[in-house]
C-alpha positions, -999 to +999 in steps of 0.1 A: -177+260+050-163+229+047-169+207+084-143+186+077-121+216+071-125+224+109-116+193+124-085+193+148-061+164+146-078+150+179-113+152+164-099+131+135-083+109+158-115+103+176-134+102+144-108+070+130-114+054+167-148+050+164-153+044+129-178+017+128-166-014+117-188-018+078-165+014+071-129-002+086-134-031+070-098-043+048-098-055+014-080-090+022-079-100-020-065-057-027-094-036-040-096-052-070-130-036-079-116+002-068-100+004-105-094+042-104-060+064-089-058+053-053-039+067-027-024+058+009-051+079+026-077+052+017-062+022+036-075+029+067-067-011+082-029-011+068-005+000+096+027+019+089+059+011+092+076+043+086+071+075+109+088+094+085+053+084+065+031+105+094+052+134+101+029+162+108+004+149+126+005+148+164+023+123+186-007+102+197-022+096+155+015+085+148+013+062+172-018+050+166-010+042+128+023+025+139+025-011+135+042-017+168+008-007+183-018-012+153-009-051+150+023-062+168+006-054+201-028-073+192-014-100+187+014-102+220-016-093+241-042-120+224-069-091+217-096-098+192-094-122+171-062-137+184-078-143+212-089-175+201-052-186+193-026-209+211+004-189+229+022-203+211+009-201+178+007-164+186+041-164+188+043-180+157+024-155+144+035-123+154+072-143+143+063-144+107+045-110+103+075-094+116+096-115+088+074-103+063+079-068+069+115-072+077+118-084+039+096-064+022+114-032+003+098-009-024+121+012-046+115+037-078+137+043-102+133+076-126+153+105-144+165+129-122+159+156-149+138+167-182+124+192-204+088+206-199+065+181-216+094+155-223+081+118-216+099+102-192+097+063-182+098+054-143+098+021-124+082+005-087+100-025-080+089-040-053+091-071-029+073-094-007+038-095+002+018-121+011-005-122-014-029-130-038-023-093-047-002-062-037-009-030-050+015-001-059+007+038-063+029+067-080+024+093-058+044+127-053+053+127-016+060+096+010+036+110+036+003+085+042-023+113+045-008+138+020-001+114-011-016+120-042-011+110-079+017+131-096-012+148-115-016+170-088+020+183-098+016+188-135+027+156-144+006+133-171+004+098-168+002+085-207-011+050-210-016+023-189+009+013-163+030-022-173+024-043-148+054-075-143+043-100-121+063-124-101+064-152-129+081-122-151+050-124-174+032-085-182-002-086-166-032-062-172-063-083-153-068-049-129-066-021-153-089-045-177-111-032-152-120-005-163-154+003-177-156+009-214-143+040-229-124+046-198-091+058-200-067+038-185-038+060-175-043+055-135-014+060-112-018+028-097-013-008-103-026-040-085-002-073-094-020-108-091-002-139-083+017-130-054+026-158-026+053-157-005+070-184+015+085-178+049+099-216+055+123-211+023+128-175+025+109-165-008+094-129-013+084-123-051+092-095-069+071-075-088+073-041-114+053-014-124+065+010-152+048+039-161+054+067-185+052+106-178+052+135-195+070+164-175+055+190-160+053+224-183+063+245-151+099+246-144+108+233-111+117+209-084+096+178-084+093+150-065+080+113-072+075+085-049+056+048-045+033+035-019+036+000-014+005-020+000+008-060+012-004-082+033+010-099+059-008-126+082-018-150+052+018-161+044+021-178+080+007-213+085-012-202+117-022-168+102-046-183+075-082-187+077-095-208+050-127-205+034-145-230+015-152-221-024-133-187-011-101-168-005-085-173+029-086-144+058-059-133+076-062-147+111-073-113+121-097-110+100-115-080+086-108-059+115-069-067+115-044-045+105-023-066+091-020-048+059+009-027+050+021+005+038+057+011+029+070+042+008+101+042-013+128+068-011+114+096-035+136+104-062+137+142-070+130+152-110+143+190-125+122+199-148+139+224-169 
């Protein structure tokens, strides 16, 4: 039997709490070297924002994942590493995290119908992020620990997805990733050059298109994005610079100032 199987939501819960830290750790550049179909359920340091996204589960794992709690609260109470930090500059802080997510949006536009095995095109627009990367996943449900790539429905993905980053110019660096004779037709697409800027109210927008071929089973279907971002590294006092290296959020590796956001999922007939 499977042990996992047989865990209760509070095992779970206590499992994530003590998680050691090697196995928490966030990806603060994306996972740029996980170039494969991803899912929410990975992205263990991102905090949600919907709890719409963790309906289900029981009142205290909602919580937990919320990011009221996961990183709001952290920061207003100096814990970790923003202990370190001014008052103020907390303030700051926990200021321009909050404008981040209050900006950010994710939306997917697709048919609302087709004919077993008819291709279809669909697009993730989405917004803000603080950058170098965001990351967006075609998945069939907006709920963080029951996503999974449309496949599971029937659906094929055909190609590589078109990835549009904020300068409007098509990008394929991630899915270049791949190793050779690989195909490329993953549900997931991470966009490079993404910076916003709080101070003049900039979020960038970026696309992901990708084509599908229908399910061969009549029926209901229903397709959604997950939207990952980051938040801290877009504030002046949320940055931690590195020499020869990327910045950290202020956090740092244990921070969960990543993000998850789901678009509203947009309901395909297949008949």
């Amino acid at each position: 039997m499977n042990v996992t199987a047989r865990l209760t939501w509070p095992a779970l819960l206590a499992v994530t709490l003590l998680l050691p830290v090697d196995l928490a750790l966030a990806y603060p550049d994306g996972p740029t070297g996980a170039v494969t179909d991803l899912a929410p359920t990975c992205a263990h340091c991102h905090a949600s924002l919907q709890r719409d996204s963790l309906k289900g589960t029981p009142e205290a794992f909602v919580n937990f994942f919320m990011v009221e709690n996961r990183h709001y609260k952290p920061i207003e109470e100096g814990a970790g590493e923003y202990k370190a930090m001014s008052p103020e500059d907390r303030a700051r802080l926990l200021r321009d995290v909050k404008a981040m997510d209050a900006a950010a949006s994710v939306t997917l536009t697709a048919p609302t119908s087709a004919r077993p095995g008819q291709e279809i095109t669909v697009t993730v627009t989405a917004k803000g992020g603080a950058g170098p990367v965001v990351g967006m996943f075609l998945v069939d449900t907006p709920l963080r620990f029951q996503a999974r790539s449309p496949a599971g429905d029937g659906w094929l993905i055909v190609g590589p997805p078109k990835v549009v980053g904020p300068d409007g110019k098509e990008q394929t660096r991630w899915i270049d990733g791949r190793a050779p004779g690989l195909k490329k037709n993953a549900n997931s697409a991470v966009v490079y050059g993404v910076k916003s800027d709080l101070e003049k109210k900039e979020f960038p927008e970026s696309k992901a298109t990708w084509t599908l071929k229908a399910p061969q089973e009549p029926g209901t279907y229903t397709l959604t994005a997950a939207f990952h971002y980051g938040t801290e590294k877009a504030s002046p006092v949320g940055r931690v610079e590195r020499p020869g290296r990327s910045p950290l959020p202020r956090g740092g590796f244990e921070s969960r100032s990543g993000r998850i956001l789901f678009s509203q999922p947009v309901t395909v007939t297949v008949r």
